[in-house]
Backbone as CSV, one residue per row, in Angstrom:
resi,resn,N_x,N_y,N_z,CA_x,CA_y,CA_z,C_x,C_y,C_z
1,UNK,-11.336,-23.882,8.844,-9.945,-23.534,8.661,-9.625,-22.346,9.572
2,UNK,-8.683,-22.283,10.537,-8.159,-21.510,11.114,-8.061,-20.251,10.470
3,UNK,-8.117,-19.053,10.545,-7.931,-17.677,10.252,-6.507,-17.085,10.547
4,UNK,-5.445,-16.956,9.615,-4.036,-16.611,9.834,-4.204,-15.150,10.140
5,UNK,-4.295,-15.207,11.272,-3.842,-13.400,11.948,-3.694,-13.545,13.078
6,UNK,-3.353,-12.344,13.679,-2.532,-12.463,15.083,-3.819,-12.625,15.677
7,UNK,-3.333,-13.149,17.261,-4.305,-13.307,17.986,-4.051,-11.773,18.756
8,UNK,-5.405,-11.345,18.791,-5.391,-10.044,19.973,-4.174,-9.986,21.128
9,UNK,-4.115,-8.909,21.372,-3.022,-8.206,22.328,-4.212,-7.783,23.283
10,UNK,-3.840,-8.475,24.722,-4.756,-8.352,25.445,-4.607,-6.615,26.057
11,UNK,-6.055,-6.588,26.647,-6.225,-4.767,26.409,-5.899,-3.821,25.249
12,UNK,-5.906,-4.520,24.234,-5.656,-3.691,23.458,-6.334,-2.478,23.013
13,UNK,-7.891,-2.531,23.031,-8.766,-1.583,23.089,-8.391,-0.610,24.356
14,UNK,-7.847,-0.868,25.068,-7.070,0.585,25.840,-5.565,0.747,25.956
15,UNK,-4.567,-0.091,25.240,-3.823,0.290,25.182,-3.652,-0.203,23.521
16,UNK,-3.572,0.801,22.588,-3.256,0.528,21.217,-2.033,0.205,20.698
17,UNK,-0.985,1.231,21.537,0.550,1.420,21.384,0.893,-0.477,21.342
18,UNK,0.600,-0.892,22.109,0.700,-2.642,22.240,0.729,-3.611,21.095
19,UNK,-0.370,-3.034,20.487,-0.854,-3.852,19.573,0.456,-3.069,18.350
20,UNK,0.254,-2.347,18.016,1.367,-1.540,17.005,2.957,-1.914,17.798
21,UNK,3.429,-2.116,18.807,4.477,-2.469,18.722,4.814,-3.920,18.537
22,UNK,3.828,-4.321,18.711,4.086,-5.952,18.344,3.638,-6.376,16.846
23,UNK,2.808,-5.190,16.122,3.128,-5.156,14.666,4.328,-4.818,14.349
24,UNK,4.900,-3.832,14.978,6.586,-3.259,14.428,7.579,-4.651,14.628
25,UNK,7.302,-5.553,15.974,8.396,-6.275,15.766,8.123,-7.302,14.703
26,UNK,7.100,-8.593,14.721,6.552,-8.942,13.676,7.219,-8.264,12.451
27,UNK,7.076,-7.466,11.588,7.597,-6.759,10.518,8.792,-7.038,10.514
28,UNK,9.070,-6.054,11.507,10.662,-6.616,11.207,11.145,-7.843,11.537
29,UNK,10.848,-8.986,12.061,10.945,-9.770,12.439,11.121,-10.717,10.795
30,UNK,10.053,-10.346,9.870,10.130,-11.001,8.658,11.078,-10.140,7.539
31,UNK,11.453,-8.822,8.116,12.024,-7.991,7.091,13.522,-8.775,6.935
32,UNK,14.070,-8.928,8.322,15.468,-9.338,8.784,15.047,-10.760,8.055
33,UNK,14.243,-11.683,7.913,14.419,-13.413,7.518,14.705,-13.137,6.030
34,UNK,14.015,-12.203,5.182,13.970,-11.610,4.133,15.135,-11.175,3.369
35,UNK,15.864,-10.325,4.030,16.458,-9.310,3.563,16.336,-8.584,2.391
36,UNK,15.207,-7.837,2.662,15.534,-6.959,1.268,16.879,-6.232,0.769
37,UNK,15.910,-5.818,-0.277,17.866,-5.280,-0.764,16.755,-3.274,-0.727
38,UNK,15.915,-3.095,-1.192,15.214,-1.600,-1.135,13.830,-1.299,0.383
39,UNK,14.391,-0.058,-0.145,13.142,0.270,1.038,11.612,-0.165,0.160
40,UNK,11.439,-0.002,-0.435,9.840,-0.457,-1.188,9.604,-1.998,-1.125
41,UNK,10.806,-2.801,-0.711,10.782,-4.346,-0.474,10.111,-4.384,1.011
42,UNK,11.159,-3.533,1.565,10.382,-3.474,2.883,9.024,-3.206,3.582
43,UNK,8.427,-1.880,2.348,7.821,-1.230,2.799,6.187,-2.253,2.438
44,UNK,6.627,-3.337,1.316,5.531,-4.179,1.299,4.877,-5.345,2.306
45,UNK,6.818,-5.607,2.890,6.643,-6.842,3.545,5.775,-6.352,4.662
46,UNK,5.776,-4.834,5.331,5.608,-3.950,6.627,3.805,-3.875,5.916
47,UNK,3.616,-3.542,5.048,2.467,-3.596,4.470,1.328,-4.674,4.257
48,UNK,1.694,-5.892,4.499,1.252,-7.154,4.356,1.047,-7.373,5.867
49,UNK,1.737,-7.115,6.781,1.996,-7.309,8.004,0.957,-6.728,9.096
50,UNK,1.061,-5.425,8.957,0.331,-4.320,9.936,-1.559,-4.586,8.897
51,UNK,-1.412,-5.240,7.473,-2.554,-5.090,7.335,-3.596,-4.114,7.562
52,UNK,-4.081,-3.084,7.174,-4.588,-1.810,7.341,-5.358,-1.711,8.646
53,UNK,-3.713,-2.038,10.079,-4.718,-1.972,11.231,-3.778,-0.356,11.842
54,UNK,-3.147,0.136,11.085,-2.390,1.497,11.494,-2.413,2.361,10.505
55,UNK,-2.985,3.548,10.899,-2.631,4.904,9.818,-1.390,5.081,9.177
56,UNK,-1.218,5.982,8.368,-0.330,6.307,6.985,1.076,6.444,7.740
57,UNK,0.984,7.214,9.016,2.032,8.010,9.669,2.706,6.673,9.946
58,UNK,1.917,5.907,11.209,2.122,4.763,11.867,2.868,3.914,10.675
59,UNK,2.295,3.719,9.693,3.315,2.584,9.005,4.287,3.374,8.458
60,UNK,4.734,4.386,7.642,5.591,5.222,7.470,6.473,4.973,8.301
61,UNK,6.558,5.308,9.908,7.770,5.202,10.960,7.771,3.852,10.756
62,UNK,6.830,2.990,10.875,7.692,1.664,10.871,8.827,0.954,9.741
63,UNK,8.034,1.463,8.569,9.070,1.270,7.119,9.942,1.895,7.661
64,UNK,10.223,3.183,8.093,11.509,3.909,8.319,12.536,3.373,9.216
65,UNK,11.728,2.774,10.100,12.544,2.482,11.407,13.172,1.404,11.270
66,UNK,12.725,0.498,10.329,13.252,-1.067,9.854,14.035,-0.723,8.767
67,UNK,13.716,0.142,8.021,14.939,0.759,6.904,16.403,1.136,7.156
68,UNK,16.239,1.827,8.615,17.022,2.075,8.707,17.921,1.200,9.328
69,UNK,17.361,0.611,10.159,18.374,-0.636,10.683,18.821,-1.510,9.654
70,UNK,17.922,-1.752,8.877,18.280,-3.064,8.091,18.972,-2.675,6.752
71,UNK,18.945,-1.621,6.189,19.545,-1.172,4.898,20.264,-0.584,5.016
72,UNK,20.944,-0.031,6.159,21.976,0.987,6.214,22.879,0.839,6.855
C-alpha cells in the first residue's frame, strides 16, 4: 500500500524553507476547502498537515498566517 505523504521537495536537505513553504500552502490549501469557522479548527487541520516536520514557532506563523487570511 502506498504511504500517504508528500513526496520530498527536491534539495530539501539544503534548502528547508522549501519544504515548509509547500507545507504552508498545502495547509492552507485544505484550510480554504474546509472553511473553518475558529482558529483551533485551523490550527488542527495545519497540524495534521505539517505533521511534526516543523517546530512550535514554524507552525504557530503558519496557523497565524492562514488565520488571518481566512477568518478575518
Amino acid at each position: 500500500m502506498r504511504e500517504n505523504r508528500l513526496s520530498p521537495v527536491r534539495n530539501a536537505v539544503e534548502c528547508p524553507e522549501a519544504r515548509v513553504q509547500r507545507l504552508h500552502l498545502i495547509a492552507a490549501a485544505r484550510v480554504a476547502a474546509v472553511r473553518p469557522a475558529s482558529e483551533q479548527q485551523v490550527a488542527d487541520i495545519v497540524r495534521v498537515t505539517v505533521d511534526d516536520e516543523v517546530d512550535t514557532s514554524t507552525f504557530r506563523a503558519i496557523v497565524t498566517d492562514i488565520s488571518d487570511d481566512l477568518l478575518r
